[in-house]
N, C-alpha and C positions, 0 to 999 in steps of 0.2 A: 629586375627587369619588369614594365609593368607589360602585361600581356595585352591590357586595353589600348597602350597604344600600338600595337603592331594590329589590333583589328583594325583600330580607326586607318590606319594607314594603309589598309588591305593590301599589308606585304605578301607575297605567295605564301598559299596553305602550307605548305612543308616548314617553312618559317614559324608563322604562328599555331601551328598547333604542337610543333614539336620543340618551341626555342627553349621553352625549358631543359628539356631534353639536350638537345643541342650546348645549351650553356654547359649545362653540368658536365656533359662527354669533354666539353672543348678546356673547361676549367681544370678537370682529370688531368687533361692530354698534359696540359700548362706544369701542371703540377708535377707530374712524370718525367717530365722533362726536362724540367728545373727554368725553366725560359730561354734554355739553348735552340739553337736553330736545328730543325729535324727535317729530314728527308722523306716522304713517301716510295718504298721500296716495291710496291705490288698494289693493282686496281683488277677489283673485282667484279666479272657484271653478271651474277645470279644467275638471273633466269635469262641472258644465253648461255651459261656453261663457260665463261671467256676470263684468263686473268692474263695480264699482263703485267709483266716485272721490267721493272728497271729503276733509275733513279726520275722520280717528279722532284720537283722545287716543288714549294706551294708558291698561291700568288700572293701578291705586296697584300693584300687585305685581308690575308690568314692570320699576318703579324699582329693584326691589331685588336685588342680588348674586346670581347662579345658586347661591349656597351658600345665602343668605338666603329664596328660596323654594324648594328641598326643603328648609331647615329648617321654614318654614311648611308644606311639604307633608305631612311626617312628622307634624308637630304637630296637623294637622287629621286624619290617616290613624288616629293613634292617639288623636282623639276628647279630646285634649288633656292626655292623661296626662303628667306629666312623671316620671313615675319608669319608664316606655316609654323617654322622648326619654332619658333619663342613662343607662338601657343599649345603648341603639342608637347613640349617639353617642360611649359611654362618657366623659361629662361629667358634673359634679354639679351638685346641684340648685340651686346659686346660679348656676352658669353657664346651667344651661337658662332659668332668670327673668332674667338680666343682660342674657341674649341675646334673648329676646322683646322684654322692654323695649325694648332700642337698637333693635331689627326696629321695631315699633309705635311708637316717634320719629320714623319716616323715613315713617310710611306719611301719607301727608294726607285723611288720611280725617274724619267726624263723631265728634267726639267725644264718648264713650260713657260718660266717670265718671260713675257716679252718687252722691252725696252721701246716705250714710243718717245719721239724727239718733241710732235706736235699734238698732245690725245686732244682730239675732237671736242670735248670738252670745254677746255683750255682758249682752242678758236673761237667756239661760240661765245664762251664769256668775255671773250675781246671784240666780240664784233658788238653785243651788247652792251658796253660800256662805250662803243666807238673809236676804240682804238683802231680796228681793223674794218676792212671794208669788207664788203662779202665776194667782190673781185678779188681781193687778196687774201682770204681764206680758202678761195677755192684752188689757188693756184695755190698757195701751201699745203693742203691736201693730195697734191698730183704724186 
């Protein structure tokens, strides 16, 4: 993990000054646990004096590789730019999407495709070729 780039990204302090840290306890846990799904049984909050037992899930973004979210962390820090993530990581732009991709495979989350009949795209490019009018783009749009 290069810790120069979680400065440049001025991910939250707790992030960079302890990701080391972090990595290592999370790579432990990893290890201990053979890469089975584990439970959080008890949360602790110090200094009020306060635990609370029972069963946590973790969330979809615990699953994934301590490289896999500060790559999602950078990816959200820079608001999703990928021509950021290909110089910060200095990667190209099929690896920054290859790499999402596989990331958002793993995640088990609601699935979010949406199915457009007519993407906006699509009309403009026919209106600019002249296939279409812009009266009847607009009315395919409705």
């Amino acid at each position: 993990m290069n810790l120069a780039i979680l400065t440049t990204l001025k991910l939250p302090t707790r992030l960079c000054l302890s990701g080391a840290h972090m990595e290592h306890s999370y790579q432990k846990l990893l290890s201990m646990t053979r890469g089975k799904k584990f439970l959080i049984t008890q949360v602790r909050i110090p200094e009020e004096n306060i635990t609370i037992e029972g069963s946590f899930q973790l969330p979809p973004f615990a699953d994934l590789s301590m490289e896999d979210q500060i790559f999602i962390a950078a990816f959200v820090k820079t608001n999703g730019s990928i021509k950021q993530m290909e110089s910060i990581f200095n990667i190209s732009y099929p690896t920054v999407k290859n790499r999402l991709s596989r990331i958002a495979s793993q995640l088990d989350i609601v699935d979010v495709s949406i199915q457009v009949s007519n993407p906006v795209s699509s009309i403009l490019d026919r209106i600019e070729t002249g296939t279409l009018s812009v009266a009847d783009a607009l009315k395919e749009m409705e």
